[in-house]
C-alpha positions in Angstrom: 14.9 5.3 22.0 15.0 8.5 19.5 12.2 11.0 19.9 10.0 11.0 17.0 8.1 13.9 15.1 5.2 13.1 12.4 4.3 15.1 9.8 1.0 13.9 8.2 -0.5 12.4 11.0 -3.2 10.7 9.1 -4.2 7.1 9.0 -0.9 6.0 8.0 1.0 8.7 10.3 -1.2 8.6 13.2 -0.9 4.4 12.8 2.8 4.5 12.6 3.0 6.6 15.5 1.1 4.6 17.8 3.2 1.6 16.7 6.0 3.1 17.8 5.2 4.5 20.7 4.2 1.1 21.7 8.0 0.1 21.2 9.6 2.6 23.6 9.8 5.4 21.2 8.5 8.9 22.1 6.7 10.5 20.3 7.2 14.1 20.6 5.0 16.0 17.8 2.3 15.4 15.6 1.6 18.2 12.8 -1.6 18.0 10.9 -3.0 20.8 8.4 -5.8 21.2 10.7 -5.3 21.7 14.6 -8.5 19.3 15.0 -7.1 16.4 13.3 -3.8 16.4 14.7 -5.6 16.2 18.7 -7.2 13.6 17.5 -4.2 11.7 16.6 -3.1 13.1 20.0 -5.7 11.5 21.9 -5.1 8.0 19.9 -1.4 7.5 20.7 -1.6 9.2 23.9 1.8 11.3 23.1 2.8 13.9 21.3 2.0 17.6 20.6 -0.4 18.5 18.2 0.5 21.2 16.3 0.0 22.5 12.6 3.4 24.1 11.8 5.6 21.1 9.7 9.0 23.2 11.0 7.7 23.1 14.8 6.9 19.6 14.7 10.4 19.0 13.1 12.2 20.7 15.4 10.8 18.0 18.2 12.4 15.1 17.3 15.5 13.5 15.8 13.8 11.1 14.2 11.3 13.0 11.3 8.9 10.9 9.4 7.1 12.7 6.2 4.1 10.9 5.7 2.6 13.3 3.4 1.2 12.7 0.6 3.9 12.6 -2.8 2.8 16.1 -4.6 3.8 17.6 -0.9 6.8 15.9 -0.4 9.1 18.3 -2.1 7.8 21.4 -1.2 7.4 20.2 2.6 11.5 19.5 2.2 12.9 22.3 0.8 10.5 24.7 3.7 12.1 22.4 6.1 15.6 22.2 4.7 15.1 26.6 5.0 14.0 26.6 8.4 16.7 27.3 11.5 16.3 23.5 12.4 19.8 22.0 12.9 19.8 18.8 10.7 22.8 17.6 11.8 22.8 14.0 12.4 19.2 14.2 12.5 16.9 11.2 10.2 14.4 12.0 7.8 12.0 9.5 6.3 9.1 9.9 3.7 6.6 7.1 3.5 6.0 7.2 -0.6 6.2 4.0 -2.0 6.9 5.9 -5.5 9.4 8.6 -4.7 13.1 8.3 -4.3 14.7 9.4 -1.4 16.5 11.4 -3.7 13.3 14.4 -3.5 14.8 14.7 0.4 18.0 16.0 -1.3 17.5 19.2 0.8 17.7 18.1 4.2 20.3 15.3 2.8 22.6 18.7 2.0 22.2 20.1 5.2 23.4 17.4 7.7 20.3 15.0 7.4 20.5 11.2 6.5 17.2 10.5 4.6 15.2 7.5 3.3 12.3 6.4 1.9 10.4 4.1 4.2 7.1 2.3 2.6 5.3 -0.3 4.6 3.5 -2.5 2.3 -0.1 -2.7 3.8 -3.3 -0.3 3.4 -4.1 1.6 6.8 -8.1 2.7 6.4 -8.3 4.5 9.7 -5.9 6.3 12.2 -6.7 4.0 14.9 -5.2 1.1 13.3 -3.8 -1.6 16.0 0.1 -2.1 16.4 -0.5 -5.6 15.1 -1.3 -4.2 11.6 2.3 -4.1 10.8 3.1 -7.2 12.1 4.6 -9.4 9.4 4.4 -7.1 6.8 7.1 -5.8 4.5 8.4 -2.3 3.9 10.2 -1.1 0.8 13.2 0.9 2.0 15.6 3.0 -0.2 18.3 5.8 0.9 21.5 6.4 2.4 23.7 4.0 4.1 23.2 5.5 7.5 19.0 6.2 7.2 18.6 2.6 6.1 20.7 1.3 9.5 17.8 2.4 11.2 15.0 1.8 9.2 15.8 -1.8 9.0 16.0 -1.7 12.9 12.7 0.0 13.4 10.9 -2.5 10.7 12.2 -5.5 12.7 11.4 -3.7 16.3 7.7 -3.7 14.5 7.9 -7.0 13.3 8.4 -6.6 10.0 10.6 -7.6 6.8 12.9 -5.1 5.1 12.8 -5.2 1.2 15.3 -3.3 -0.5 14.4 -1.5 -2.9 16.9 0.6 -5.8 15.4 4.4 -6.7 15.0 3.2 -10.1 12.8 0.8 -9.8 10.6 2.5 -7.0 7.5 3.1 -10.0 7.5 -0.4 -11.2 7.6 -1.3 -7.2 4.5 1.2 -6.4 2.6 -0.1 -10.0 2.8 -4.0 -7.8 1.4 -2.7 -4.7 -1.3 -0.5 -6.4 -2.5 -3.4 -8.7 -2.4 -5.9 -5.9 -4.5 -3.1 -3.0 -6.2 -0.3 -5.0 -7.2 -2.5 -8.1 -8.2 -5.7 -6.0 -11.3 -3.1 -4.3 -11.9 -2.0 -7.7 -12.4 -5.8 -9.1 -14.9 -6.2 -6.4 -16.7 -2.8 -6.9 -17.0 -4.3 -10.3 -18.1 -8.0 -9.2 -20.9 -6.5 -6.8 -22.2 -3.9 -9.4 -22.9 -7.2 -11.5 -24.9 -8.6 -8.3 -26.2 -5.5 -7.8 -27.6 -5.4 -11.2 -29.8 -9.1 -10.5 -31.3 -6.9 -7.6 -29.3 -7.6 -5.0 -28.8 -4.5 -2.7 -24.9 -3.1 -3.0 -24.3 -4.3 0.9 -26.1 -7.5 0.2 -23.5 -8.0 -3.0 -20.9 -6.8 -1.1 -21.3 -9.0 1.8 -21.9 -12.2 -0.2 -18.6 -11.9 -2.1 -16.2 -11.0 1.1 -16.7 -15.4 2.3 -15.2 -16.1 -1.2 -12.9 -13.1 -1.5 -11.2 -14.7 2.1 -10.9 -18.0 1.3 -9.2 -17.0 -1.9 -7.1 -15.1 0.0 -6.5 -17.8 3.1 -5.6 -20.5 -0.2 -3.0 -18.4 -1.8 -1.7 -17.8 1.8 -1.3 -21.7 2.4 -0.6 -23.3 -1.1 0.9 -20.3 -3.0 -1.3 -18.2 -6.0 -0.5 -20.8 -8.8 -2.1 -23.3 -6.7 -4.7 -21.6 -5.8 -6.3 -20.5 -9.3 -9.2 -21.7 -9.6 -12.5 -21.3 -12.0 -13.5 -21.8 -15.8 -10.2 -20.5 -17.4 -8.3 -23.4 -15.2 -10.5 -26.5 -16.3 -10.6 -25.0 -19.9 -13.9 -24.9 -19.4 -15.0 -23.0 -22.7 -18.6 -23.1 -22.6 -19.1 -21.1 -19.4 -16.3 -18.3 -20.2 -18.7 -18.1 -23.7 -21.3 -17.2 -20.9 -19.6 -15.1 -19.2 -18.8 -12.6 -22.4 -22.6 -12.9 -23.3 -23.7 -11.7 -20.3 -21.1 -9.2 -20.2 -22.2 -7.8 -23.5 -23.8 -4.9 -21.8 -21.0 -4.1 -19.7 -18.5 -3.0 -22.5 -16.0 -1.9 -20.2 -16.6 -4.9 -17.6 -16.2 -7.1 -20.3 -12.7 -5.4 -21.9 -11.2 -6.0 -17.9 -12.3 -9.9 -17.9 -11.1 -10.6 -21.2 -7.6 -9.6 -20.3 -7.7 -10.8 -16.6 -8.6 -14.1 -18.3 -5.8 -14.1 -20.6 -3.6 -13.9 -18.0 -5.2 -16.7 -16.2 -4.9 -18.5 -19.2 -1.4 -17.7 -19.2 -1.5 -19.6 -15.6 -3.5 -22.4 -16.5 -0.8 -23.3 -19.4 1.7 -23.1 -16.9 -0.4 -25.6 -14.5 -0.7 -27.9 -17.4 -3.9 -27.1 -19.3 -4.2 -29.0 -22.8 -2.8 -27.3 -25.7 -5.8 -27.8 -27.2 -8.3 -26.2 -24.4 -5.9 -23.3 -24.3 -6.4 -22.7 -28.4 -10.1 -22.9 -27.9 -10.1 -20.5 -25.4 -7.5 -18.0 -26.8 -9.8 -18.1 -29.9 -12.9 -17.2 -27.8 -11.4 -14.4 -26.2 -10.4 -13.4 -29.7 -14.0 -13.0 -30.8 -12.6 -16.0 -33.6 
C-alpha cells in the first residue's frame, strides 16, 4: 500500500483518510491551516502527522490528495510544484468536482501524474464512517497513469468510477450541486412555509424528513419517473391554483414552484397526463 499525505484534512479529507487507512493504506501526514484542527483529524484516523506546512505534509507520502477548497487549489500547486519535493513518479489528486486536473499542471511538469478525484456524496463532519463511501460514485478525470490508481482506490472503497472529460467537469458539478446543495435549500424553503403556520423550525423540520425518506427510498426502488408523485401528476388543477394563492406572499417561494412545477409537468406528460390536463395547467402557471 502507498503512503498517503492529506492536505485539507477537513470533513471530506479527514473522512477520506480514515477510509483509507481502514484499507491498508498509511496514512503518513495530515496538514491543516490550523495545528488544532489537523490533531483532531489525528486523533480520528488514528495515523498520521499533524502538521500545518502543505510542502511537509507532501513530502510524506507518494500518494498526495488536495482536498482544498477550488480558489486554493492553484496556488497550493504551483507552492508545491516550487518546493525541493521530488515529484517523480509521485500521484497527485484534488478532490474538486469542478476543476480540471489540468490546474495540477505544475506538479504534472515536474514528474507528477495528477487527477481529479470527486466522490459524489456530501461529508457533514470529519468523523464520517468508512461505510459513507460505500456504493457511491466518484467523478475521475486526468492522466492515463493517475486514473490507474484512482479507479483502484474507488473500487478498494467500494465505489463506482465515472469518467468524466475536463470539459464537461462544470455541467458535471451544476448536477451534483442541484441534486445536494439545492435539495437542503427546497427544504429550508418547505419548513419556512410550516414555520410560518406556527410550527417551531425543528418541529417543521422534523415533520418533513418521514416524507423527504420515503421519497427518497421510492426513487431508490422504482426509479424518479415512477416515483413523482403530487398535484402536477394527477393534473390536478384546483389544488396547484391553491398552492400559488397561498404563495402569493412569498414572491420568491412562489417564482421557484412555478418552475419546479413546469418541469414536473414536463414529467407528468411523459408518464401520460392528458393533453388536456397539461394545457390547463400550463395556462395556470402562465397567470392565463
Amino acid at each position: 500500500m502507498m503512503d498517503v499525505s492529506i492536505i485539507g484534512a477537513g470533513r471530506l479529507g479527514t473522512s477520506l483518510g480514515r477510509a483509507l487507512a481502514r484499507k491498508g493504506y498509511k496514512i503518513r501526514a495530515l496538514s491543516c491551516q490550523s495545528l488544532i484542527s489537523a490533531r483532531e483529524s489525528q486523533k480520528i484516523i488514528r495515523e498520521g502527522k499533524a502538521l500545518t506546512d502543505n510542502v511537509k505534509a507532501a513530502g510524506e507520502g507518494n500518494l498526495i490528495f488536495l482536498c482544498l477548497p477550488d480558489e486554493k487549489l492553484a496556488k497550493a500547486a504551483r507552492k508545491l510544484a516550487h518546493s525541493n519535493i521530488s515529484w517523480s513518479k509521485k500521484f497527485v489528486f484534488h478532490s474538486s468536482g469542478l476543476l480540471p486536473a489540468e490546474i495540477l499542471k505544475p506538479l504534472q511538469e515536474r514528474g507528477a501524474f495528477t487527477a481529479s478525484v470527486h466522490p459524489i456524496q456530501s461529508f457533514s463532519q470529519k468523523s464520517s464512517s468508512p461505510k459513507h463511501f460505500d456504493g457511491i460514485f466518484w467523478g475521475l478525470e486526468g492522466d492515463k497513469k493517475a486514473l490507474s490508481l484512482a479507479r483502484k482506490i474507488v473500487r478498494q472503497l467500494k465505489g463506482h468510477p465515472l469518467p468524466i472529460k475536463a470539459k464537461d467537469k462544470p455541467l458535471y458539478h451544476a448536477a451534483c450541486s442541484l441534486a445536494s446543495n439545492f435539495f437542503v435549500v427546497l427544504l429550508d424553503i418547505a419548513s419556512s412555509l410550516l414555520e410560518d403556520i406556527g410550527l417551531k423550525e425543528e418541529d417543521a423540520e422534523r415533520c418533513l424528513l418521514p416524507l423527504l425518506e420515503g421519497t427518497l427510498q421510492n426513487v431508490k426502488k422504482f426509479g424518479r419517473k415512477t416515483s413523482l408523485s403530487g398535484p402536477i401528476v394527477r393534473g390536478d388543477k384546483e389544488s396547484v391554483k391553491s398552492h400559488l394563492e397561498a404563495l402569493q406572499k412569498f414572491p420568491l417561494y412562489s417564482q421557484i414552484y412555478m418552475k419546479l412545477a413546469d418541469r414536473a409537468l414536463e414529467m407528468a406528460r411523459r408518464k401520460k397526463l392528458s393533453a388536456q390536463k397539461i394545457k390547463a395547467l400550463r395556462l395556470l402557471l402562465e397567470g392565463k
